[in-house]
C-alpha positions as CSV (number, residue, x, y, z in Angstrom):
1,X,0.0,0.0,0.0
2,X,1.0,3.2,-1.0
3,X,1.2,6.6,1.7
4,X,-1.7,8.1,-0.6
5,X,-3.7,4.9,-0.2
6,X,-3.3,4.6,3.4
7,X,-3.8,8.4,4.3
8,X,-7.0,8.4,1.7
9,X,-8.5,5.3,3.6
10,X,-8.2,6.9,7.0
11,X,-11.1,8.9,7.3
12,X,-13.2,5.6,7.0
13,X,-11.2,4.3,9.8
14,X,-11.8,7.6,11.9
15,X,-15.2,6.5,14.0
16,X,-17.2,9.9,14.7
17,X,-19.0,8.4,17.3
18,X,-15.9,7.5,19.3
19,X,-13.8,11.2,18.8
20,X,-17.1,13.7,18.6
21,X,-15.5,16.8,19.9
22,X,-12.0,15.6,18.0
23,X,-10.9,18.5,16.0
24,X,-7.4,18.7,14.4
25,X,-5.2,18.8,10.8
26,X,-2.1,17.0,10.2
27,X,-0.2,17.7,7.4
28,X,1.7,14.5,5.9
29,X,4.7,16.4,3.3
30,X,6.7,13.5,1.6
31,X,8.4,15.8,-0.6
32,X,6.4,16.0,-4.1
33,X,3.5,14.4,-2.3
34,X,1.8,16.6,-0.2
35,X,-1.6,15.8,1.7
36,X,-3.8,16.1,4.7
37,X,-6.3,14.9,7.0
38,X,-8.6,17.1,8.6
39,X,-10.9,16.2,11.1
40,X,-13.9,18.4,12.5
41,X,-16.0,16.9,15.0
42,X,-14.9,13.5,14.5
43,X,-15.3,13.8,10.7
44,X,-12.3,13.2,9.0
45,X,-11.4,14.3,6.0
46,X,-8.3,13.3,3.1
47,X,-7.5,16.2,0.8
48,X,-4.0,16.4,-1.5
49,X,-1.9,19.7,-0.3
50,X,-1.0,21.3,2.9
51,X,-5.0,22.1,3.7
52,X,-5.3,24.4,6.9
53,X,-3.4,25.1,9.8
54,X,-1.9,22.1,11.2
55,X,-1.3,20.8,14.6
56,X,1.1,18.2,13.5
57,X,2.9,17.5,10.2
58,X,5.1,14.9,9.4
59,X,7.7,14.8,7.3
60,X,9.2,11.6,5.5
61,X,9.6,9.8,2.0
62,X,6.5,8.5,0.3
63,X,8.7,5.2,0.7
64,X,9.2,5.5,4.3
65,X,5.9,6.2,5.6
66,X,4.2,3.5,3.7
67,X,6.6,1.4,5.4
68,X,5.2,2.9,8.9
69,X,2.0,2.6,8.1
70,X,2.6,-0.8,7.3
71,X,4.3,-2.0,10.5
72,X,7.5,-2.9,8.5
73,X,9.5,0.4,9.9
74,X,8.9,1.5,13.7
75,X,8.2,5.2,14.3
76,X,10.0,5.6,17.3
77,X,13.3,4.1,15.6
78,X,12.3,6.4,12.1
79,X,12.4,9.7,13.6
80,X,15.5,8.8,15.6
81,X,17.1,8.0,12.2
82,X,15.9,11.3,10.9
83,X,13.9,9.3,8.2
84,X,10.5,11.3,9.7
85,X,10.1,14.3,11.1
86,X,7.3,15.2,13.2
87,X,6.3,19.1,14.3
88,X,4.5,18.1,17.0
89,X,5.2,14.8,18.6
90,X,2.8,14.5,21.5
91,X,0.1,15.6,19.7
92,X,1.2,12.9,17.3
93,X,1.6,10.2,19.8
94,X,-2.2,11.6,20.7
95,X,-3.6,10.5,17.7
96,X,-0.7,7.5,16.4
97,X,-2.9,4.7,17.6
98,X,-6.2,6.3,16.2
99,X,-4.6,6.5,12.9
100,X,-3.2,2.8,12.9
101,X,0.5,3.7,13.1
102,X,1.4,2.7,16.7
């Protein structure tokens, strides 16, 4: 699975019911990919660009993430190799397990 198809399956994955008050944007920048999820009262939303203001954006190779996402790369060990960058780690480790990547 690509980064593009796991971010764009997200919002499906994203339960309304379970995060109603959850408001928040994350950038995801893998350097000519650009995309982000927004999510306004537990609706989330995929959109391709840097959409909004966002509380956390992550930074990483198209490559790399997908390997994240996929459970074949840890997160912890990536960003300590500098292959991702996040702006905002604990609002990231807030929301890592929600999105499927911890």
């Amino acid at each position: 699975m690509t980064a593009k198809e796991f971010l764009s399956n997200l919002p499906g994955k994203i339960k309304p019911d379970e995060n109603p008050e959850l408001n928040t944007i994350m950038h995801f920048d893998f350097n000519d990919e650009k995309y982000s999820i927004s999510v306004e009262n537990g609706i989330a939303k995929f959109s391709e660009g840097l959409n909004g203001d966002a509380e956390v954006t992550l930074k990483s190779s198209a490559s790399d993430f997908a390997k994240i996402a996929a459970g074949e790369m840890n997160p912890m060990t990536a960003m300590m190799f500098g292959k991702l960058k996040v702006s905002n780690p604990p609002a990231m480790m807030k929301y890592a397990k929600m999105l499927g990547l911890m």
